[in-house]
C-alpha positions in Angstrom: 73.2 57.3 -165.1 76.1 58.5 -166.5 77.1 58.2 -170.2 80.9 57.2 -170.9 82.7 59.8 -172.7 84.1 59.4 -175.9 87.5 60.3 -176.4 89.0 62.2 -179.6 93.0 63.0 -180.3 93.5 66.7 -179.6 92.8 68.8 -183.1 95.7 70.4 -184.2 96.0 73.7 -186.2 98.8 74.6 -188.5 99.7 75.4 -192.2 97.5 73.9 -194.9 99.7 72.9 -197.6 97.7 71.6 -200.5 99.1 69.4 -202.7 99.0 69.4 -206.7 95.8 69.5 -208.2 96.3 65.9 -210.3 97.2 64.2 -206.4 94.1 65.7 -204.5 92.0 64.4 -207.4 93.7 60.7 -206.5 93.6 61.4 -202.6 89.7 62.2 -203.7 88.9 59.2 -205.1 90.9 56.8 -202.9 88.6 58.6 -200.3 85.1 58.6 -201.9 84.7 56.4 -204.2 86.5 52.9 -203.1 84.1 50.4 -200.7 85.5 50.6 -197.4 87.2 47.3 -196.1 85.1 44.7 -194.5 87.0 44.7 -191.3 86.7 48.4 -190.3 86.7 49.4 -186.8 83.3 50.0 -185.7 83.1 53.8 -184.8 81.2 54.7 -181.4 78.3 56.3 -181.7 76.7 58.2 -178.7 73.6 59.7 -180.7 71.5 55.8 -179.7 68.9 55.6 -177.5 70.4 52.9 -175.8 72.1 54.4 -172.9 68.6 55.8 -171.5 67.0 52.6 -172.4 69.8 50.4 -170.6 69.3 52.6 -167.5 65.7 52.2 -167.8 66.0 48.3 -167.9 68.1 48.4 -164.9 66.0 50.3 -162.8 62.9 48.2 -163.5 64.6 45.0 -162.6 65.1 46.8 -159.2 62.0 47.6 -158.7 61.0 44.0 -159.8 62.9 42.9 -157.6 62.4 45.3 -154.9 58.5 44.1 -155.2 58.8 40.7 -155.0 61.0 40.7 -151.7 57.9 42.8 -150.0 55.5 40.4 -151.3 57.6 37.6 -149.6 58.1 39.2 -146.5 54.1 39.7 -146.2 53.8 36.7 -147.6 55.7 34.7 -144.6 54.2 36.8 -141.8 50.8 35.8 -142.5 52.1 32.2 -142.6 53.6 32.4 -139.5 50.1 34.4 -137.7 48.3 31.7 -139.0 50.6 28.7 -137.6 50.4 30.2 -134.6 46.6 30.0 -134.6 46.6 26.6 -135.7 49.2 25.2 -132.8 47.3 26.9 -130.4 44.2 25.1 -131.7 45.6 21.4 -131.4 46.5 22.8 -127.4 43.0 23.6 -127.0 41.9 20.2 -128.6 44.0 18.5 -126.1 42.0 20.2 -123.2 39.2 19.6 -124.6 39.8 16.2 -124.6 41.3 16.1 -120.9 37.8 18.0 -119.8 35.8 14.9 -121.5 38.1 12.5 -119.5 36.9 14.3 -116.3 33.1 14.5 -116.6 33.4 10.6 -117.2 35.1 10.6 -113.9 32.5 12.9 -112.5 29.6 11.0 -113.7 31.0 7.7 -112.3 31.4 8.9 -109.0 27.8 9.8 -109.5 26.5 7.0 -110.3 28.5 5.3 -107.4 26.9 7.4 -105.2 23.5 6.7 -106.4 24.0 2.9 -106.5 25.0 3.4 -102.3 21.7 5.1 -102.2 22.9 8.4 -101.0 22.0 10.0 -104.4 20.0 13.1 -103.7 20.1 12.7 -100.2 21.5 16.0 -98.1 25.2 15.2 -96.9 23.9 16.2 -93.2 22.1 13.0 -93.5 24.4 11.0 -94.8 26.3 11.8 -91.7 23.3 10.6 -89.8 22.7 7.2 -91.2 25.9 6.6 -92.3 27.8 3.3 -90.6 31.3 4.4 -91.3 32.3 8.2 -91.2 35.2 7.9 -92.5 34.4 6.3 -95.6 31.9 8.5 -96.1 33.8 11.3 -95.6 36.9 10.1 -97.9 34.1 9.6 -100.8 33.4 12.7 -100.1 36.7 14.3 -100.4 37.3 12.5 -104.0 34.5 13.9 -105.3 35.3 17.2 -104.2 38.6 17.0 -105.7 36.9 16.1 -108.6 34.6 19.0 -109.0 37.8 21.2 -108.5 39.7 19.9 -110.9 37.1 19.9 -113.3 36.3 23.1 -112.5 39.9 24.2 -112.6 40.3 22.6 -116.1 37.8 24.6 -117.5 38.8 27.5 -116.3 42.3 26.9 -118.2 39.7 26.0 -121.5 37.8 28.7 -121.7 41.1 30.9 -121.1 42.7 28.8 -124.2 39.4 29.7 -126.0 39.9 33.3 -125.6 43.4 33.1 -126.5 42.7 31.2 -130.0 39.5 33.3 -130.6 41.7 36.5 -129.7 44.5 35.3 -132.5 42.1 33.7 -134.9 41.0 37.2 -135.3 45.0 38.4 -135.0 45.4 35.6 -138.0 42.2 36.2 -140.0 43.5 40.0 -140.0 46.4 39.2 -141.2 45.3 37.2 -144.3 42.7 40.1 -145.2 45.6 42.3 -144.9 48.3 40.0 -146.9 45.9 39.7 -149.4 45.0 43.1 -150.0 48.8 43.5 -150.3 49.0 40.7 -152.4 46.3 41.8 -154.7 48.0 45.4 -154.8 51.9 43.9 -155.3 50.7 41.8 -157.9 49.1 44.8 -159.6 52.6 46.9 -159.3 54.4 43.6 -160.6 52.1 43.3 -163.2 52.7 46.8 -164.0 56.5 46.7 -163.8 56.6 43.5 -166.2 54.6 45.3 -169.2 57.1 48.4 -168.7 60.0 46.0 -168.5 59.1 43.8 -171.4 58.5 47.3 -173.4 61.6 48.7 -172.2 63.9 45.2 -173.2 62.5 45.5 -176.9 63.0 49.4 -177.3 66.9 48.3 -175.6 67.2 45.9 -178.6 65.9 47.4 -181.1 68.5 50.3 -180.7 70.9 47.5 -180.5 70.1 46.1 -183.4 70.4 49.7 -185.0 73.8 50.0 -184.0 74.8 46.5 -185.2 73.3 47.3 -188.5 75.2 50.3 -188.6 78.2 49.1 -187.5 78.5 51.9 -185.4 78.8 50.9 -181.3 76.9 53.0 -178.4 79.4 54.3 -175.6 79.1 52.4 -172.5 76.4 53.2 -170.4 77.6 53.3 -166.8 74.6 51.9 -164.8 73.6 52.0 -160.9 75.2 48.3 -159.5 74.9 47.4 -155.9 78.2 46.4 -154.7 77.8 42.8 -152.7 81.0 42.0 -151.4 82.6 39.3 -152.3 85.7 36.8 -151.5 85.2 34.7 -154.7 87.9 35.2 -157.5 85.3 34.0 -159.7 81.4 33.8 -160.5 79.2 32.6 -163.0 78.2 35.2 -166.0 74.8 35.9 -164.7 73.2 35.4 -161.1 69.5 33.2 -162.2 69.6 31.1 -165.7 68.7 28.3 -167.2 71.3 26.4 -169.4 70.2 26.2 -173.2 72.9 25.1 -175.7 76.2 23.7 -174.4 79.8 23.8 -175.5 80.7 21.2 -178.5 77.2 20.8 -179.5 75.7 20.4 -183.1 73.2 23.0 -185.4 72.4 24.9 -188.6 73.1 28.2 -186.9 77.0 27.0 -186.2 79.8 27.0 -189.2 81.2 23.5 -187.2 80.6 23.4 -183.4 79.4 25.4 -180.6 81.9 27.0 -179.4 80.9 28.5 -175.5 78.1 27.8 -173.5 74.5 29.7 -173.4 72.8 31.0 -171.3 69.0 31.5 -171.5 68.4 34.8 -169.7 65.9 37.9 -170.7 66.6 41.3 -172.6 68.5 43.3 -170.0 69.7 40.8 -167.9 72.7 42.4 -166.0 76.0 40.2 -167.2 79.1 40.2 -165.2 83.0 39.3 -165.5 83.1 36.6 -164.0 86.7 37.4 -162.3 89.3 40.5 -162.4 90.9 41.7 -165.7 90.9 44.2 -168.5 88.5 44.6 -171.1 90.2 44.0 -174.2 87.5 44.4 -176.8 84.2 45.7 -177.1 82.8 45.4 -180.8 79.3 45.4 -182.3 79.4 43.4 -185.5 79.8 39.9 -186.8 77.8 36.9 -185.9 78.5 37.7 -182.4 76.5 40.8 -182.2 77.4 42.8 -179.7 80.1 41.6 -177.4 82.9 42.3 -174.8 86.1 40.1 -174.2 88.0 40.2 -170.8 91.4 39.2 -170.1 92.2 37.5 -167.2 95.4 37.2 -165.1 97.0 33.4 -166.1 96.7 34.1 -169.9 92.9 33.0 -170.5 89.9 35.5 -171.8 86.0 35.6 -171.4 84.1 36.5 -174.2 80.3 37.9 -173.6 78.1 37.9 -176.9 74.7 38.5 -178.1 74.8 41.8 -175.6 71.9 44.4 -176.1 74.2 46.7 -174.4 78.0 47.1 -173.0 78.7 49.1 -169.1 82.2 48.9 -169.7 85.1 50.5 -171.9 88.0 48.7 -174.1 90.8 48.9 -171.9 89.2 49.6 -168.1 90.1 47.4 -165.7 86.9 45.5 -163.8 86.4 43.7 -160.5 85.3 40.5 -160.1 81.6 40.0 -160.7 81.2 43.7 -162.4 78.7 44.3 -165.0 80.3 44.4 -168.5 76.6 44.7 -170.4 73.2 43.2 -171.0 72.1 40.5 -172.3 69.8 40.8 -175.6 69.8 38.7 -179.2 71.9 40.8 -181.5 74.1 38.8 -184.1 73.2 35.0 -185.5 70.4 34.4 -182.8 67.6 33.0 -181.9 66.4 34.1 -179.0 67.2 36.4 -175.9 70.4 34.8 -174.1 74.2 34.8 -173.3 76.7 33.3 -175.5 79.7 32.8 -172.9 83.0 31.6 -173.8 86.6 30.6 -172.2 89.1 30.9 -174.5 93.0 30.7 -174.8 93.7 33.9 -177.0 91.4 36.9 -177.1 90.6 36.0 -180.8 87.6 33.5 -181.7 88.7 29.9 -182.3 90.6 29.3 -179.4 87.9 27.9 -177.1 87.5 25.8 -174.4 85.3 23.7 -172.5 83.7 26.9 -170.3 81.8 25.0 -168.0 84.6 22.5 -167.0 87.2 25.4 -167.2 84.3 27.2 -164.7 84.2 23.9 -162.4 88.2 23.9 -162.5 88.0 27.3 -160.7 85.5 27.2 -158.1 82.6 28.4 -159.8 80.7 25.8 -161.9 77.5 25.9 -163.4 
């Protein structure tokens, strides 16, 4: 992690020439004892705890994530063991049934035989007494081929038995072994979610210090993992759920909404959602903390409600870069993304986001 620097004009020494006593008292008093104007520029503060706790958040929804893609890739290999197990169950079960087919055969070429009367009588005398050899010797040969096939078939069987038993074990090993993992991942998931939930609130609550004070963090320059992409534009955040949308009614609005929300955790990573220049990143007002990007074609994207910025007024970003993370500072009610689209960089000049979004490629 890497904390932006802050940048100061270069101090400059030279003669101190003091003015009259009567205009340094004035000067004094301008200074000191006037109420400063409501629309000061917030000053940047790099004292917060924010950067370690934005980095913090970050790397716990790697390793959230990081979990959950071993736990489905466990997950899936015991389901395919055990399909395997099964299919080679229903083969078996065919067999079986063949076998059954057989020994009916079998038995009726036994009880043929014993309806001719040569039941239990030695095939040397059957030759003896018999009035056609031929026949004899064809009913013979049929029942022969009978045995053999029978005998063949259950050969194949009990092969197909060994097989199943061989990867029922195979199977049953692998379930004892997914859930063992399963037991243990859930444990580290568990573990991760009570640091992450932790680590969101301490991210906020030095967010909501700064806002208070009016005085912005620096941006905190965080560890993203660049997935390339041919899309001039995405949507704000990768997994939401839509909460309240663009024109909409309540208490909490001076007239209407004017952006769309998104309803997203504390620390959710937020991105630009094309190419452009950051043109302001403030920390007061209704909006909390927020960042504005402008775009190439005259049009701007405003991020608010942020628990934290990764970008600086005036850098240039890339299209789906992390500006900040989402949080609930400002007039909110919860832990989400106010997004907007807007004409002009300044508030009032918004449109429909989610049609403008639709217009380009990447609705939502």
């Amino acid at each position: 992690m890497r904390l932006g620097p802050l940048h100061f004009g270069p101090m400059r020494r030279g003669p101190c020439l003091w003015p009259p006593v009567p205009v340094l008292c004035a000067l004094l008093c301008v200074l000191f004892c006037l109420p400063a104007p409501a629309a000061a520029v917030a000053v940047r503060d790099s004292s917060s705890d924010g950067p370690a706790i934005s980095a913090e958040v970050a790397r716990l929804y790697e390793e959230a994530a990081q979990a959950s893609q071993t736990y489905e890739l466990g997950r899936l290999a015991a389901k395919t063991q055990r399909m395997k197990a099964r299919r080679l169950e229903r083969l078996l079960e065919a067999e079986r049934r063949e076998v059954e087919a057989l020994h009916a055969d079998v038995g009726q070429v036994a009880r043929a035989q014993y309806r001719t009367g040569s039941g239990g009588i030695t095939y040397t005398t059957q030759l003896l007494l018999a009035d056609d050899l031929e026949d004899l010797m064809n009913g013979q040969q049929l029942a022969w081929q009978a045995d053999l096939a029978v005998s063949r078939l259950l050969e194949r069987a009990e092969r197909a038995e060994r097989r199943l038993v061989r990867d029922e074990k195979r199977a049953t090993a692998a379930w004892r072994d997914f859930d063992a993992r399963s037991l243990q991942l859930a444990a580290i998931k568990r573990g991760i979610a009570v640091k992450l939930e932790e680590a969101r609130w301490k991210l906020q609550g030095a967010a909501d210090r700064s806002v208070a004070a009016g005085r912005c963090a620096g941006a905190v320059r965080l560890e993203q993992r660049e997935e390339p992409t041919t899309r001039a534009w995405v949507t704000p955040v990768e997994e939401y759920e839509l909460s309240a949308g663009f024109g909409g009614e309540g208490a909490r609005w001076k007239s209407r909404h004017t952006g769309q929300d998104f309803a997203v955790d504390i620390g959710t990573p937020v991105r630009a959602i094309g190419a452009g220049r950051v043109v302001s990143v403030s920390c007061g007002g209704a909006f909390g903390i927020e960042v504005v990007v402008g775009h190439p074609g005259g049009y701007y994207s405003q991020y608010a409600h942020l628990a934290g910025v990764t970008v600086d007024q005036g850098q240039l970003v890339r299209t789906g870069q992390w500006v900040g993370q989402a949080g609930t500072t400002g007039n909110s009610s919860g832990p989400h993304l106010h997004f907007e689209v807007r004409l002009t960089r300044h508030m009032g000049s918004a449109v429909d986001p989610a049609r403008w979004m639709r217009e380009h490629g990447a609705g939502f």
